[in-house]
FIGUZA-442982 format. One record per residue (C-alpha): x, y, z. Coordinates in pm, whole numbers, padded with zeros to 5 digits, always signed. Example, Ala and Ser with C-alpha at 12.3 -4.5 7.8 and 13.67 -1.06 7.14 Angstrom:
BEGIN
+01230-00450+00780;+01367-00106+00714;
This chain:
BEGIN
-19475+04887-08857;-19804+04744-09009;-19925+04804-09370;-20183+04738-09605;-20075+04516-09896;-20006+04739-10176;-20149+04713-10525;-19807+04565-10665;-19844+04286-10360;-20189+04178-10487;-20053+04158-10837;-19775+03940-10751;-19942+03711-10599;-20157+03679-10891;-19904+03670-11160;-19544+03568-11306;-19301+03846-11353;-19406+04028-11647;-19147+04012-11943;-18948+04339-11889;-18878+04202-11495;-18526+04332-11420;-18494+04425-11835;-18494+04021-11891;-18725+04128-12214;-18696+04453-12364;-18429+04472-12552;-18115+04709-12463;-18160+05049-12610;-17881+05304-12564;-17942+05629-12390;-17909+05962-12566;-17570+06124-12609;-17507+06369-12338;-17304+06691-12407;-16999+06667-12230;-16783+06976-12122;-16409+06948-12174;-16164+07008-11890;-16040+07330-11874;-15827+07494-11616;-16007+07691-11358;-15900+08082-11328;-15659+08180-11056;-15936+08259-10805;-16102+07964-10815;-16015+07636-10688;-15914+07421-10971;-15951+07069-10854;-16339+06928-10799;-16241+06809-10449;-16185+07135-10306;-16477+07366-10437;-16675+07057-10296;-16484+07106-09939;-16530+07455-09944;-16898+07453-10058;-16930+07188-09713;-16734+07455-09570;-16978+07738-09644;-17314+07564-09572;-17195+07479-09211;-17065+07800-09116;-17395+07931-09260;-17554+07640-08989;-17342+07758-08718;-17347+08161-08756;-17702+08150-08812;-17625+08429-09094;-17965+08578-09233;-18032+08713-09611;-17967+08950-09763;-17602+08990-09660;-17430+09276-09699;-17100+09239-09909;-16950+09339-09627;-17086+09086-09384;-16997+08796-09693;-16628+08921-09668;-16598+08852-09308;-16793+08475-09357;-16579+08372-09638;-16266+08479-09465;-16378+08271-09174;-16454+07965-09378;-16095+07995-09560;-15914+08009-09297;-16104+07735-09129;-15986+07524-09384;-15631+07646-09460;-15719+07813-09850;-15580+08139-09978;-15740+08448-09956;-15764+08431-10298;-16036+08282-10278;-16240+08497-10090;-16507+08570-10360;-16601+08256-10451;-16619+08164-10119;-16873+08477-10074;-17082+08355-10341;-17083+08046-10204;-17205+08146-09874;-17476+08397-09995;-17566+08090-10160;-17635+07849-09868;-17776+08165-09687;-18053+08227-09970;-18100+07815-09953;-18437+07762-09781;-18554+08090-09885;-18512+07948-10253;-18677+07664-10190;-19008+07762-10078;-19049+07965-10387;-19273+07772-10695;-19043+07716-11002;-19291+07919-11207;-19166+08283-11002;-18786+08156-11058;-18565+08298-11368;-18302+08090-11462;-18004+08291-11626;-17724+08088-11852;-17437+08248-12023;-17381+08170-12376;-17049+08165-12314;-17161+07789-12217;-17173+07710-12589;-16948+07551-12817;-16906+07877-13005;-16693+07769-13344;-16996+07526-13378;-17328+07657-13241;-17581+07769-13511;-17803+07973-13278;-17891+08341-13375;-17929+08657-13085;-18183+08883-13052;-18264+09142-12742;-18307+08887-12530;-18015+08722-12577;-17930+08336-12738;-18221+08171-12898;-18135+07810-12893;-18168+07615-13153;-18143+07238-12953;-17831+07103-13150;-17707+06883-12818;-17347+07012-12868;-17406+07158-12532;-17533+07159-12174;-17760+07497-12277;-18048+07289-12433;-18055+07021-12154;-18107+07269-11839;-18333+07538-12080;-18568+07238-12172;-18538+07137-11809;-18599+07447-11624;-18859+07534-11913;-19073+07218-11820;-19029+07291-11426;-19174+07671-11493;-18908+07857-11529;-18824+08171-11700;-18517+08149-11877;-18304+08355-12068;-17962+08283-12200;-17815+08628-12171;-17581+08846-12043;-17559+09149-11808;-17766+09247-11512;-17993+09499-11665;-18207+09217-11804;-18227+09062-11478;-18331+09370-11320;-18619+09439-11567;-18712+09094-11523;-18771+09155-11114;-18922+09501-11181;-19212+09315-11337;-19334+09168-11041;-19334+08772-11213;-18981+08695-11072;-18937+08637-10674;-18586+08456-10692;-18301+08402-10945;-18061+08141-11039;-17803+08226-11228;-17479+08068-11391;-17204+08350-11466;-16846+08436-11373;-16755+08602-11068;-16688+08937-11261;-17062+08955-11334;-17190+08808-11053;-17005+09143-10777;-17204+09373-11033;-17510+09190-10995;-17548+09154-10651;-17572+09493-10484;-17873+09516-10719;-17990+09171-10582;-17938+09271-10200;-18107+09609-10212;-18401+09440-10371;-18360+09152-10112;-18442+08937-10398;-18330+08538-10317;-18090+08419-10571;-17806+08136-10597;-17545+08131-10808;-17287+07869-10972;-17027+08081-11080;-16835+07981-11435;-16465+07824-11366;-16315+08065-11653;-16412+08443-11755;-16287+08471-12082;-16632+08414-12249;-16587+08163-12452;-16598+07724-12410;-16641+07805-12015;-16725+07555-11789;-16939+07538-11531;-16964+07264-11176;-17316+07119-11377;-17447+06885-11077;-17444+07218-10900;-17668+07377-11151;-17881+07066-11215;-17923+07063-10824;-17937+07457-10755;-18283+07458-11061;-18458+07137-10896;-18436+07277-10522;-18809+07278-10377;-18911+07296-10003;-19093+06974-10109;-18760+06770-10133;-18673+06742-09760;-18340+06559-09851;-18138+06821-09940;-18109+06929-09547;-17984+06540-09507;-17595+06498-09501;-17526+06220-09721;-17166+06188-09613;-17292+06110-09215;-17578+05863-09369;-17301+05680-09569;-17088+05663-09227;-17388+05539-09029;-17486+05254-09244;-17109+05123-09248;-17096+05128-08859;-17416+04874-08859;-17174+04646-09027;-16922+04654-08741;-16869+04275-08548;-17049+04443-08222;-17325+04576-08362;-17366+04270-08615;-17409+04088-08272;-17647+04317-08137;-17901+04279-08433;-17818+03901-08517;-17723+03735-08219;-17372+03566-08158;-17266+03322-08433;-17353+02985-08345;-17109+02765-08545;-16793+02830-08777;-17004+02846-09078;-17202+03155-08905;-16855+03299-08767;-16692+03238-09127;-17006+03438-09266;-17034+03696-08998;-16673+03785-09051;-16687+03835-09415;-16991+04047-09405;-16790+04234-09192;-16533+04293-09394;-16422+04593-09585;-16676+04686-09872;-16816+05009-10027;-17176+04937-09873;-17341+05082-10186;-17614+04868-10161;-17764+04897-09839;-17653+05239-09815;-17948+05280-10142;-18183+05045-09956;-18191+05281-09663;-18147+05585-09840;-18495+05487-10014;-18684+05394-09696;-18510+05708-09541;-18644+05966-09809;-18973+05809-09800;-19062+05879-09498;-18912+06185-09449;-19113+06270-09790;-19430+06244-09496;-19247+06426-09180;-19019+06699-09065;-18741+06429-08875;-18614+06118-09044;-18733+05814-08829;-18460+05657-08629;-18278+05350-08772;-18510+05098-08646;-18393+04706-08566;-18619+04651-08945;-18413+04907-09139;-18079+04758-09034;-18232+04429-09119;-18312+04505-09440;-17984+04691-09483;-17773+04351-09353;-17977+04110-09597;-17924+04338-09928;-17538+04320-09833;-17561+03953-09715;-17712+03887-10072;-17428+04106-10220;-17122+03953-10024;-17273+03637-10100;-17221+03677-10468;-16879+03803-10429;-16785+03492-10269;-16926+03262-10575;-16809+03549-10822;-16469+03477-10663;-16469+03087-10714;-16608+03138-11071;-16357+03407-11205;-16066+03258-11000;-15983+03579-10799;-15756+03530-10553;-15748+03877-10379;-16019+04104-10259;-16029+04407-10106;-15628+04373-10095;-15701+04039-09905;-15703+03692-10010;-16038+03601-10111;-16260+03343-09881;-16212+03077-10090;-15794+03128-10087;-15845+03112-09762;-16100+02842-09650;-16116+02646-09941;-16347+02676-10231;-16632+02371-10052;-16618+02570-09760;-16636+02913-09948;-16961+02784-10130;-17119+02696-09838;-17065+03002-09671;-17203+03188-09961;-17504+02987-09934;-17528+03050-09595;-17541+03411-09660;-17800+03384-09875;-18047+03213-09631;-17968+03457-09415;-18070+03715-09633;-18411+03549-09706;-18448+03456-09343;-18378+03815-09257;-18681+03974-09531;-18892+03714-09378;-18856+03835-09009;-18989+04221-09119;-19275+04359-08914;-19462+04392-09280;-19769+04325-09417;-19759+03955-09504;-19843+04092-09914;-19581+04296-09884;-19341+04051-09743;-19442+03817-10020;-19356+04078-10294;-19017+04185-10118;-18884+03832-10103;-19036+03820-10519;-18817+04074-10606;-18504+03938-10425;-18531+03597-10551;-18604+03797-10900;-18319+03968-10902;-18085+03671-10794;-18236+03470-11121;-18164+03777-11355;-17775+03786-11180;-17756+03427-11231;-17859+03446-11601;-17639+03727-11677;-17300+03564-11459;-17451+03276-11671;-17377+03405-11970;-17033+03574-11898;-16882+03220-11767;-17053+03006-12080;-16866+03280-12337;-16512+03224-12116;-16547+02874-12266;-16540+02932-12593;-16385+03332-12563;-16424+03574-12887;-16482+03919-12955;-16812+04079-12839;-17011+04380-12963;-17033+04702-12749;-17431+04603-12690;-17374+04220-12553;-17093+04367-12329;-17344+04628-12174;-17620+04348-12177;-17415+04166-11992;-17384+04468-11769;-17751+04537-11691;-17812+04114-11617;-17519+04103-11373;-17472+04422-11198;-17815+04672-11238;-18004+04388-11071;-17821+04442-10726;-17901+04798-10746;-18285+04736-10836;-18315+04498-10597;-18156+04716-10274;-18368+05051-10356;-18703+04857-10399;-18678+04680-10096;-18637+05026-09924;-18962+05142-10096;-19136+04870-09983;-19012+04912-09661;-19118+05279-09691;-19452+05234-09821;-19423+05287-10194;-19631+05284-10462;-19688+05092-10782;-19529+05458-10976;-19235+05485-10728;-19158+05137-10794;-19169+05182-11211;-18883+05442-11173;-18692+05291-10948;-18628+04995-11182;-18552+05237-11518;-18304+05443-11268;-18139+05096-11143;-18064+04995-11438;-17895+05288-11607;-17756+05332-11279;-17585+04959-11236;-17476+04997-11597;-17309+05293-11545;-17184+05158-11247;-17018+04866-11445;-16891+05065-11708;-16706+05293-11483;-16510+04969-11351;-16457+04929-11671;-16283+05180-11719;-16080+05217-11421;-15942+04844-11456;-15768+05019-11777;-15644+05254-11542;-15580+05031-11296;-15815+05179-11000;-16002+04894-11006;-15980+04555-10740;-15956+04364-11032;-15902+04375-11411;-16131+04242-11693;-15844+04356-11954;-15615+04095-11765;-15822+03825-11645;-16025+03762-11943;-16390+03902-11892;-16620+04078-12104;-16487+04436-12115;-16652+04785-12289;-16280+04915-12356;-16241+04616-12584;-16551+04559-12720;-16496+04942-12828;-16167+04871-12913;-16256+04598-13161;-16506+04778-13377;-16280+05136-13365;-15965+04904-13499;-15784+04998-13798;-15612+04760-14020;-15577+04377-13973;-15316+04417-13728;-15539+04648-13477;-15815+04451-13500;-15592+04092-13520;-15422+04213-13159;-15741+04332-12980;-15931+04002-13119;-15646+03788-12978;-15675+03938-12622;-16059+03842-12645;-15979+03487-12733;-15757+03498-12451;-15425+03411-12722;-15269+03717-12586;-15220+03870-12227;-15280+04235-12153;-14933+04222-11980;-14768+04160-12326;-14945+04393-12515;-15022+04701-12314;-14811+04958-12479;-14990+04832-12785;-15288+04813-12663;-15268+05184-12512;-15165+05359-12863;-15500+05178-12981;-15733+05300-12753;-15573+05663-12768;-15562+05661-13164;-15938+05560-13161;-16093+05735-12869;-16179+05430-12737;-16151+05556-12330;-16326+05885-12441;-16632+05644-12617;-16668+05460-12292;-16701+05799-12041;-16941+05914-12313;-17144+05637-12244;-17080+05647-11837;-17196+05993-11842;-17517+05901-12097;-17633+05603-11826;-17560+05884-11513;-17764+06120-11727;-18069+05864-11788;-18033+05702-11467;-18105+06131-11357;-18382+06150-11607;-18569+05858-11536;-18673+06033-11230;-18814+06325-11359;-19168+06245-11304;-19133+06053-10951;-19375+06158-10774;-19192+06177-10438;-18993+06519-10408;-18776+06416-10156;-18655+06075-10291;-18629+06241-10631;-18353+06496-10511;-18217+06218-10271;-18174+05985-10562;-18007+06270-10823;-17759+06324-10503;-17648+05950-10445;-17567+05966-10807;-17299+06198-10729;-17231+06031-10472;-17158+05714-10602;-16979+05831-10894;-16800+06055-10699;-16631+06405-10725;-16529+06495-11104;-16262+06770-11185;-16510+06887-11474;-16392+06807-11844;-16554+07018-11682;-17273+08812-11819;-17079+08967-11957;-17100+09280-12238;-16775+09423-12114;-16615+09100-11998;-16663+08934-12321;-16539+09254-12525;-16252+09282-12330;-16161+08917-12341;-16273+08981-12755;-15978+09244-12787;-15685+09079-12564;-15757+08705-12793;-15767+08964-13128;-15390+09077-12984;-15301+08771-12938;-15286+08807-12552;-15534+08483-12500;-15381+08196-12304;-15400+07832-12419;-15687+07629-12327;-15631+07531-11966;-15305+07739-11911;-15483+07968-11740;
């Protein structure tokens, strides 16, 4: 595959990295606050845990594949589907009518889709609200919102608004019907409980009018929640994004098998010495493949951003896929030696094993291998040139950040939240940068395409970072800052939240390394509980996840914007959310006026 060099190519050639090169310059700035929806306890009907709405959504867009169903469907015909898609997968029939709006959804898909944003009405309950809080008035036409940011209401109205939407944040079907009687609406998206959504829809199938709809977890009309990356996705589906048809899950599964001894072999040859077998093996080994996985999901959407079919997974792709995770693995292996990790993966870690000389080496190795990989692409030579410039730029940045984590472990004291997170975006965003560009290049990117991907990378990689964070506390994690003495969020947090010198004296001592985590945990717990500290760090997770999403709002590239919003899901994974309706709502009015409301998340 031949290319022109690119603008950025001719550039680098010409020039040092500019200051703000892999956010070396500018200084850290924190992302906006993002509303955040507290958990509540689905209703009977609807599957309360994340994990299986997501299986039964899978559930419902395959059957949809297989039975070829075809809008509008009767409610008839969507009782038979869903029953077949429960029982496929073992669920109660008490299910059966979320399933159904689940599969009218993933019926009315590509119909959607093919409709401009600016013939769409988006519909949001205010039920969505915080309501002992929110200051906006009503008129006819329902909730006029005054942008607080106390909840997710402003977000998707300003986001829809921008796209062309309509939007109203209303209740009731009789709007939507007037709304479709004017002739400006072809297709509806709507967020409501299941109560309002089996009135609406006999009105929606004898008009054959596309719609998809996210039902609300709760129906008591007030603090609902709502599956929001199904929303977010649901208002930004265009015919133009050709990723939505691609099954993440299957890509994910692909790119691991290319890391398998055999077909290691196949694209690099049989290893030649012990160093190369000592190498080959621990590339082999198990890993979460994050980083090639983005390198090829780049180069993937790309292309398929130009054609119908995805291009097979040519001997370049899995090149370039195999030197981003040589360059990673690498790094593990000094990251190792540095921190004095002995395990990995639930292994002991190359240098327990071999020796830390030997370990070094083979890192080393890796890293040539890398390079020497970039270098055999069938590329433009410009482009080459700028792809290995952006590797070697993103190793310096790593090296500067790991830098300045080891130099503080010398002389150990308390950090602020903003060094910790600095140290965050030197160390880990890098990796991420450097993985999706190489992809782009790979796919033919331009200078734009490139300028997002390195905002999203780094929100991304500090999210990324902070979520380890945060799961070391909880002891998910391979490893554990708390314990092993590293710069971590939950303390840095921890330190500025304490109260009274012995708060702050205990959390300051476990910086200086004077105290062990293991001696002070039950201390250390009632801290962060009494301060928040565990609910300040997920607000800022979900603040990078939300600008790492909003940096791509003006890619160019349809398809690798709504690939790129997915993998974010992806690799944050499956959340049990912390997180119309006149009659609904007075009826739920009257039984919370008797007294007959349940607790929050009792239901």
């Amino acid at each position: 595959m031949n290319q022109e060099p690119s603008k950025s190519s001719e550039k680098a050639a010409a020039a040092p990295p500019a200051p703000g090169f892999f956010g070396t310059g500018a200084p850290l700035a924190l992302p906006p606050r993002v509303p955040k929806q507290r958990y509540r306890r689905a209703q009977s009907n609807i599957p309360d845990d994340k994990r299986d709405r997501v299986r039964l959504q899978r559930a419902a867009a395959e059957h949809v594949r297989r039975s070829g169903a075809v809008p509008p469907l009767t409610m008839q015909e969507l009782r038979e589907h869903s029953a077949r898609v429960l029982d496929e997968l073992g669920l109660d029939r008490k299910y059966q009518n979320y399933a159904a709006i689940l599969v009218s959804n993933w019926a009315w898909r590509d119909t959607l889709a093919r409709i401009p944003y600016d013939r769409r009405l988006l519909l949001l309950p205010k039920c969505l609200r915080v309501e002992d809080k929110c200051p906006a008035p009503f008129d006819e036409f329902g909730l006029l919102c005054k942008e607080c940011g106390l909840c997710s209401i402003q977000d998707l109205t300003v986001e829809a608004e921008r796209l062309g939407y309509a939007v109203l944040v209303a209740e009731g079907s009789a709007i939507v019907r007037q709304m479709i009687e004017t002739g400006k609406i072809e297709a509806v998206v709507g967020v409501s409980c299941i109560n309002v959504l089996e009135k609406c829809f006999p009105h929606m199938e004898a008009a054959a009018i596309p719609g998809m709809a996210i039902p609300l977890l709760q129906d008591d009309c007030i603090n609902t929640t709502v599956d929001l990356d199904w929303v977010w996705d649901v208002i930004h589906l265009t015919s133009e994004d050709k990723a939505y048809r691609l099954d993440l899950d299957a890509l994910k599964s692909e790119v691991q098998g290319w890391f398998e001894k055999d077909r290691l072999a196949e694209l690099l040859g049989e290893p030649g010495d012990d160093t190369a077998r000592l190498a080959r093996d621990w590339l082999a080994k198990a890993g979460k493949r994050w980083r090639p996985y983005l390198a090829t999901c780049a180069y993937l959407s790309l292309w398929r951003g130009r054609c119908e079919e995805s291009p097979a997974a040519s001997p370049d792709l899995r090149k370039l896929a195999v030197a981003v995770e040589c360059f990673h693995k690498a790094s593990l292996v000094h990251d190792d030696i540095e921190d004095g990790d002995e395990t990995r993966y639930g292994e002991r870690t190359l240098h327990a094993e071999v020796g830390v000389p030997v370990a070094l080496n083979v890192g080393d190795f890796l890293l040539g291998e890398g390079y020497r990989l970039l270098g055999e692409l069938s590329v433009d030579a410009g482009v080459r040139v700028e792809m290995l410039r952006v590797a070697a730029a993103g190793h310096v940045t790593l090296s500067r950040g790991q830098g300045q984590e080891l130099l503080w472990a010398r002389a150990p004291g308390p950090l602020g939240s903003m060094e910790v997170l600095d140290i965050f975006r030197k160390k880990t965003a890098p990796a991420f940068e450097v993985a999706l560009r190489l992809g782009a290049f790979l796919g033919g990117a331009d200078d734009a395409t490139h300028d997002v991907l390195r905002k999203y990378s780094e929100a991304l990689g500090i999210a990324y970072q902070i979520r380890d964070d945060v799961e070391d506390y909880g002891g998910e994690g391979d490893s554990n800052d708390l314990e092993d003495l590293r710069p971590s969020l939950v303390l840095a947090i921890a330190h500025k939240r304490a109260e009274g010198d012995a708060e702050r004296e205990l959390v300051g001592a476990l910086f200086r390394g004077e105290r062990r985590y293991a001696e002070v945990a039950g201390e250390l717990r009632r801290i962060l509980d009494a301060r928040g500290v565990l609910e300040k760090a997920d607000d800022l997770l979900e603040a990078y996840k939300e600008e790492a999403i909003r940096s791509l709002r003006f890619l160019s590239n349809a398809t690798l914007k709504g690939l790129l919003r997915r993998v974010v899901g992806k690799i944050f994974g499956e959340r049990l959310l912390e997180g119309y309706c006149s009659e609904y709502e007075a009826r739920n009015a009257a039984s919370r006026a008797a007294g007959a409301e349940a607790p929050l998340g009792s239901r």
